[in-house]
DRENDO-1510 file (C-alpha; in Angstrom, 1 decimal, always signed):
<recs>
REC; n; res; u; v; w
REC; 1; UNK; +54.1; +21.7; -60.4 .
REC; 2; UNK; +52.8; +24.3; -57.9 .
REC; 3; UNK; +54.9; +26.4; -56.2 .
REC; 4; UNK; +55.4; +26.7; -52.9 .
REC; 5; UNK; +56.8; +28.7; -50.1 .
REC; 6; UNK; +60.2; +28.3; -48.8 .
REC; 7; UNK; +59.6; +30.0; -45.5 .
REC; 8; UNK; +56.4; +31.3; -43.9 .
REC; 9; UNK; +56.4; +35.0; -41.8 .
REC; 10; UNK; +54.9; +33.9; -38.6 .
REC; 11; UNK; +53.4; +36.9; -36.3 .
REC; 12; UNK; +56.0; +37.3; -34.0 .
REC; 13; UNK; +58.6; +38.2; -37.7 .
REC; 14; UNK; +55.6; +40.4; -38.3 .
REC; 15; UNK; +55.7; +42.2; -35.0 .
REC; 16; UNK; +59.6; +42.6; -35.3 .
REC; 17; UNK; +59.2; +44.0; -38.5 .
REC; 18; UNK; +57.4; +46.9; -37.7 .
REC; 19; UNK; +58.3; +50.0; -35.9 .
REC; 20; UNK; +56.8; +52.8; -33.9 .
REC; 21; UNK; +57.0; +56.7; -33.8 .
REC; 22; UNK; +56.4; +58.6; -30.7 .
REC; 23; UNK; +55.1; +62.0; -30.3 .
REC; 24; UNK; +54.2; +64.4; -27.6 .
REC; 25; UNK; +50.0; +64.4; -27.6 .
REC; 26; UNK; +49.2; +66.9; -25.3 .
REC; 27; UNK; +52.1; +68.8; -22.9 .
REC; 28; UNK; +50.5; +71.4; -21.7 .
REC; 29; UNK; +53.2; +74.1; -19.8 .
REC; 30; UNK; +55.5; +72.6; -22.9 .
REC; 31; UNK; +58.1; +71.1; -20.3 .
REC; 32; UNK; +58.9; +67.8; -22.5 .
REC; 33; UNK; +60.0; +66.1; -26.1 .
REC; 34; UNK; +60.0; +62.6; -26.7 .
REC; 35; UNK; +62.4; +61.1; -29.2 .
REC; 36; UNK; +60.6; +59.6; -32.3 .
REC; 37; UNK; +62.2; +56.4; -32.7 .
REC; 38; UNK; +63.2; +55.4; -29.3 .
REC; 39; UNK; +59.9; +57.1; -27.1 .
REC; 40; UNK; +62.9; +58.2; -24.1 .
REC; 41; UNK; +61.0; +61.6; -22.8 .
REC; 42; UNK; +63.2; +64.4; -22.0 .
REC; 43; UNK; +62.6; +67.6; -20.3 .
REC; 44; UNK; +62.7; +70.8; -22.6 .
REC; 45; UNK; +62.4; +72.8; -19.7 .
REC; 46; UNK; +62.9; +73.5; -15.8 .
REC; 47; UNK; +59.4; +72.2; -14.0 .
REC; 48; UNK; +57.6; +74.3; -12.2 .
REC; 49; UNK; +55.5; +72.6; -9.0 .
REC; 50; UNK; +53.8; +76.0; -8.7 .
REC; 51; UNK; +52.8; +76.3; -12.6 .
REC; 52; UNK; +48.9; +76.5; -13.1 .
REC; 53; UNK; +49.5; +73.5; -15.0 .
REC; 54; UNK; +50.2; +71.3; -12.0 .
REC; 55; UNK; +47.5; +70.2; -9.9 .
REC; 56; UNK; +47.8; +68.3; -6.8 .
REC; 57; UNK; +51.9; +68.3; -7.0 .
REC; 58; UNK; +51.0; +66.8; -10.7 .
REC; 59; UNK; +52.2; +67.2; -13.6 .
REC; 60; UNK; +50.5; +65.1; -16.7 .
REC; 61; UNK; +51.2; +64.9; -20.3 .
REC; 62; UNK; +49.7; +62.4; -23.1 .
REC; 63; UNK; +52.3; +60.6; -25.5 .
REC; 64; UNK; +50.9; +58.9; -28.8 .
REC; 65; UNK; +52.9; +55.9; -30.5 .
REC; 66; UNK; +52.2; +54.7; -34.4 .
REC; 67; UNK; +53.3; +51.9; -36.1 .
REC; 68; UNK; +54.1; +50.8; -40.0 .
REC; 69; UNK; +52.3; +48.2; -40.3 .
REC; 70; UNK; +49.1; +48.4; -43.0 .
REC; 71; UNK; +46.7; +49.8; -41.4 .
REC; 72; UNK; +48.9; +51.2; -38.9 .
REC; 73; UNK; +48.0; +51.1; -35.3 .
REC; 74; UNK; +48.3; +53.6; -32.7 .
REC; 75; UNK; +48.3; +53.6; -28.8 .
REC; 76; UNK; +48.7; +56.4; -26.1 .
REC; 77; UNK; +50.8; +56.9; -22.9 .
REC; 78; UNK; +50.0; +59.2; -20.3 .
REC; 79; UNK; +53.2; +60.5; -18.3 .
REC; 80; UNK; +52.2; +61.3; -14.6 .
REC; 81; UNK; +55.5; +63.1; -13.1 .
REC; 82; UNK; +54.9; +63.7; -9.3 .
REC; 83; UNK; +56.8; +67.2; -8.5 .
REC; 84; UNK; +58.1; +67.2; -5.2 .
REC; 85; UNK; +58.6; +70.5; -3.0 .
REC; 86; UNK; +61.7; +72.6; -3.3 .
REC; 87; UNK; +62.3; +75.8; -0.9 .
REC; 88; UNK; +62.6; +78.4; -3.9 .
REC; 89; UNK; +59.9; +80.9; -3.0 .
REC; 90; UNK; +59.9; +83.1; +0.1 .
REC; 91; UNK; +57.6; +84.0; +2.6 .
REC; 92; UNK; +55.6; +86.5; +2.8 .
REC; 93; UNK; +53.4; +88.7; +5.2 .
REC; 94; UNK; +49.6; +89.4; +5.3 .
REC; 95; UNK; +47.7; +91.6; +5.8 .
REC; 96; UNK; +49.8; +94.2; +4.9 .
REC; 97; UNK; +47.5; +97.4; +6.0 .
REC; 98; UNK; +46.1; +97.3; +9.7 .
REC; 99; UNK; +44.7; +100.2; +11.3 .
REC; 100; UNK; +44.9; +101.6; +14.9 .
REC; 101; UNK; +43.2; +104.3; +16.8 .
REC; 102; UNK; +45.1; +107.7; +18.0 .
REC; 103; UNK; +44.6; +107.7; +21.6 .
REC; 104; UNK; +43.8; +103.7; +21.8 .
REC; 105; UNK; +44.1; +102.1; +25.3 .
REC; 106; UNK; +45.1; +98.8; +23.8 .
REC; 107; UNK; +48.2; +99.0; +22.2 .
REC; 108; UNK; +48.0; +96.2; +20.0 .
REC; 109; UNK; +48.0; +96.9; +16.5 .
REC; 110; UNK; +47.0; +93.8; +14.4 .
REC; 111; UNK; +47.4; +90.0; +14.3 .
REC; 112; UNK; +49.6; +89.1; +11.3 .
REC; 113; UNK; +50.4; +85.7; +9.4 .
REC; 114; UNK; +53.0; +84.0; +7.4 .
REC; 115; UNK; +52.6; +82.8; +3.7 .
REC; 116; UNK; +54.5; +80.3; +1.7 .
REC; 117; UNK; +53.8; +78.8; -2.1 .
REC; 118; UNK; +55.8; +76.3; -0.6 .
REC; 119; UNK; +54.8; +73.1; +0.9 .
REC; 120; UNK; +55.9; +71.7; +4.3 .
REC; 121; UNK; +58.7; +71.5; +5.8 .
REC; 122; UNK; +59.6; +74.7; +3.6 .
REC; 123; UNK; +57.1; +76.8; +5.3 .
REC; 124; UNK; +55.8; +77.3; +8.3 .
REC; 125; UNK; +56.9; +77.5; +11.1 .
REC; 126; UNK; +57.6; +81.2; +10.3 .
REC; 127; UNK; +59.6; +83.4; +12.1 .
REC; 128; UNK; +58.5; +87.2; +12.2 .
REC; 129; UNK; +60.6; +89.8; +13.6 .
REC; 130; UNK; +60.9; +94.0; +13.3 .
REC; 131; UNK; +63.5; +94.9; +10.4 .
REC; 132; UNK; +67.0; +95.4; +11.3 .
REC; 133; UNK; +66.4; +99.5; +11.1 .
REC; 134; UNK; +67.8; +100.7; +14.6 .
REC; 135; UNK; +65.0; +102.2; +16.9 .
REC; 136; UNK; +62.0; +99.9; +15.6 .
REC; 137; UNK; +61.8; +98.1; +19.1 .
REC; 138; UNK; +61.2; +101.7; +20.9 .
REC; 139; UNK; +58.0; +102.0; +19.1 .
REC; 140; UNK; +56.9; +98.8; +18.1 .
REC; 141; UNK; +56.9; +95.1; +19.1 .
REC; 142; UNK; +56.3; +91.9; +17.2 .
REC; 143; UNK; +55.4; +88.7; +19.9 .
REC; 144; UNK; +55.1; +85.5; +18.2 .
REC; 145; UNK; +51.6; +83.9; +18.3 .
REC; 146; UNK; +51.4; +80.8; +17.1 .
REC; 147; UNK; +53.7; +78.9; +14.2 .
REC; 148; UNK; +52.2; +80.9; +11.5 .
REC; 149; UNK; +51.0; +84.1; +13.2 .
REC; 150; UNK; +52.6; +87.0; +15.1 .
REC; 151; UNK; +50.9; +90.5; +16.8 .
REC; 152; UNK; +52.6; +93.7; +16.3 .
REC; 153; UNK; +51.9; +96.0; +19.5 .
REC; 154; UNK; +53.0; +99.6; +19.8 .
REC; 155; UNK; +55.0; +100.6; +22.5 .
REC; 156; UNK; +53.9; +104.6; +22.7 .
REC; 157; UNK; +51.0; +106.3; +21.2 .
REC; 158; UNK; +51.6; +108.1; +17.5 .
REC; 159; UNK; +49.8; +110.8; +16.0 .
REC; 160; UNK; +47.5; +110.6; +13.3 .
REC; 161; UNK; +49.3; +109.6; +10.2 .
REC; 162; UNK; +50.6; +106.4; +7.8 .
REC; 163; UNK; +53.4; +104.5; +9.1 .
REC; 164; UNK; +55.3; +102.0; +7.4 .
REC; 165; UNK; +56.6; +99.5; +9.8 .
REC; 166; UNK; +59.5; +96.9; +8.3 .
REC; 167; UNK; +59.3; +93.3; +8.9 .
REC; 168; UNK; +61.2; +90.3; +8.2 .
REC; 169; UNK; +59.9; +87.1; +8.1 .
REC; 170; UNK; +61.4; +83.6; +7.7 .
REC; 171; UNK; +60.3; +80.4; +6.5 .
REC; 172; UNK; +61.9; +76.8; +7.6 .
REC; 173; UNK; +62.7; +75.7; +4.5 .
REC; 174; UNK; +66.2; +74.0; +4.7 .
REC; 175; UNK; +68.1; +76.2; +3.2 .
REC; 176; UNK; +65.1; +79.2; +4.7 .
REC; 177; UNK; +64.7; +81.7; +3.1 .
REC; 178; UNK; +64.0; +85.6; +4.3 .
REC; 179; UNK; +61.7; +88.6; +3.1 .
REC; 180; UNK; +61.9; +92.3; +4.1 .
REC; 181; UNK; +58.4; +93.4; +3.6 .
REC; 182; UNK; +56.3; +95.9; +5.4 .
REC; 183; UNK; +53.0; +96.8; +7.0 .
REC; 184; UNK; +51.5; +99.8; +6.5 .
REC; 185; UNK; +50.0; +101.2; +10.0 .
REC; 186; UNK; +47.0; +103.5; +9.7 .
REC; 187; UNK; +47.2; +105.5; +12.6 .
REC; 188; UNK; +43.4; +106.8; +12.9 .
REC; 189; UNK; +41.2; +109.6; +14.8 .
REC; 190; UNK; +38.6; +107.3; +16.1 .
REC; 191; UNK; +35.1; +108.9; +17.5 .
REC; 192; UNK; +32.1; +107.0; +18.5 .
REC; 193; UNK; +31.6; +104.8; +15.1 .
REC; 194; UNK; +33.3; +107.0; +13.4 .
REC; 195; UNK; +37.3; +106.3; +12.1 .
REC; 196; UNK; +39.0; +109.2; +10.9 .
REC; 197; UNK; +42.6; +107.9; +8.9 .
REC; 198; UNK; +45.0; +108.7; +6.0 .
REC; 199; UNK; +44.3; +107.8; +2.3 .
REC; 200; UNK; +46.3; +104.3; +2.1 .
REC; 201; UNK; +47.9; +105.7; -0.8 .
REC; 202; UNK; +49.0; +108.8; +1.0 .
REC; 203; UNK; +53.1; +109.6; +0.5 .
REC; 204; UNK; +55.5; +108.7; +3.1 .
REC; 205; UNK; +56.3; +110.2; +6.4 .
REC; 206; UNK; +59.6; +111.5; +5.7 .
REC; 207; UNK; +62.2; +110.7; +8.6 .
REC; 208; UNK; +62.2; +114.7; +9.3 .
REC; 209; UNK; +58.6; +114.6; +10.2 .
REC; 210; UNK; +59.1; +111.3; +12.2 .
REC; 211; UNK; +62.7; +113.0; +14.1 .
REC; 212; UNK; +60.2; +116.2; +14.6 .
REC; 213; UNK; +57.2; +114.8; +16.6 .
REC; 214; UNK; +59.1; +112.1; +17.8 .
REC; 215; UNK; +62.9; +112.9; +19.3 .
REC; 216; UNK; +63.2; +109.9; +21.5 .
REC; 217; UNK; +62.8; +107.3; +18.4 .
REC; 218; UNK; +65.4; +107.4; +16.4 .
REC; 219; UNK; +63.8; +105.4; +13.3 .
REC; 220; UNK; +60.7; +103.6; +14.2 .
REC; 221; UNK; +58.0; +104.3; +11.3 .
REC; 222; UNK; +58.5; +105.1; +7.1 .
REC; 223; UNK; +55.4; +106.7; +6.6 .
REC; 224; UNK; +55.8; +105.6; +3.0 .
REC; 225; UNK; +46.2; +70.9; -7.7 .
REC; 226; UNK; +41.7; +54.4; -19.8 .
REC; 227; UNK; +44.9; +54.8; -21.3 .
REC; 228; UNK; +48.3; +53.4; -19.9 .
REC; 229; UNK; +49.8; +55.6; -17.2 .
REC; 230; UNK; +53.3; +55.9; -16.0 .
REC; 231; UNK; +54.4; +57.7; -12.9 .
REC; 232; UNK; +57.4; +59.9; -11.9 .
REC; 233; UNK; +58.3; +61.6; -9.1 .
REC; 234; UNK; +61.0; +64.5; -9.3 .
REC; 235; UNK; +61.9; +67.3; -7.4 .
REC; 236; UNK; +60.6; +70.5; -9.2 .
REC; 237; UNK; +63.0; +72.7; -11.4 .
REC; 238; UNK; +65.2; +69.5; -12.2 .
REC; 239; UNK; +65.3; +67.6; -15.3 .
REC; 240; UNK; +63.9; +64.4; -16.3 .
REC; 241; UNK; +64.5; +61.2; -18.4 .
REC; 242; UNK; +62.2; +58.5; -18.5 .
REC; 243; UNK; +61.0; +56.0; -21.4 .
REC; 244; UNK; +57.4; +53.9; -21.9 .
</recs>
């Protein structure tokens, strides 16, 4: 008498039979992990929207997923996470040398702007004002130009020399952040086509010199961007937890 079976596997038993292992494919700044049995993808680190390894506010990484069944079958996932903007780097100032002539009619020094890795609203408008050092606004003035761009004009003539002139700039990031930085002012002998000024790298004006050829300012100058995809959208230097 043949034999015969009892019960019959149908595809779907098949299917719930097996089981699939997840691992990271390709991850490229090394952010994430992936659990192995239940594919949940963690971060391993704090992202980064400014990392070389984001492009276009995203950040991708390639997941693969095997089975046990005979052969066994494998599949990718790619993880899209979309890193939005966080105020976490402060402005700062360019150019930060700008030359001027000696006995120059027009007093106006240079036309400087406002720089932020940021994105908006945590850049500009920038806000760019002398340092807090009393007796900058004697000698120098800073009149805003546009939302990214201030001019610096002097106030008196100087003599020939490198100036260091303190500025603070501020972003409008929410909280903004702030940046004392300077300009170095070349302060030239200009004849004809011909501009006579300091090495850049010369030292520093010591405040003697500047209290010595100039006794009315007290402290103006320092000459000194197929497979299944999923999407994710987080705010950078958080963590994540998502699943395919």
């Amino acid at each position: 008498m043949p034999a015969w079976p009892i019960a019959r596997e149908t595809r779907r038993e098949v299917l719930r039979r097996q089981r699939a292992s997840y691992a990271v494919l390709r991850d490229p700044a090394g952010w994430l992990g992936v659990n192995p049995v239940r594919g949940t993808v963690n971060t391993s680190a704090s992202l980064d929207r400014e990392s070389p390894y984001v492009h276009d506010n995203k950040y991708t990484a390639l997941f693969v997923a095997v089975d046990n069944g005979s052969p066994p079958a494998s599949g990718t996932g790619t993880l899209i996470i979309h890193l939005e903007d966080f105020n976490d780097n402060a402005p700062y100032v360019v150019p930060s040398v700008a030359q001027v002539c000696e006995d120059a009619h027009d007093m106006n020094v240079a036309i400087v702007g406002g720089w932020d890795k940021d994105l908006p609203p945590n850049a500009a408008p920038f806000k760019i004002e002398l340092g807090k050092q009393p007796g900058l606004d004697k000698t120098w003035k800073v009149s805003r130009v546009n939302a990214t761009h201030s001019q610096i004009m002097l106030l008196q003539s100087l003599k020939k020399a490198n100036y260091q002139l303190p500025l603070l700039i501020t972003d409008s990031g929410m909280p903004p952040l702030s940046n004392n930085t300077e300009v170095k002012v070349q302060v030239c002998i200009c004849k004809k086509n011909k501009k006579i000024c300091s090495s850049a790298h010369s030292h520093r004006s010591s405040l003697l010199v500047m209290l010595a050829t100039l006794p009315l300012v007290l402290l103006c100058e320092y000459p000194r961007s197929d497979p299944p995809r999923a999407a994710l959208a987080v705010s950078e230097s958080r963590h994540i937890s998502a699943a395919f």
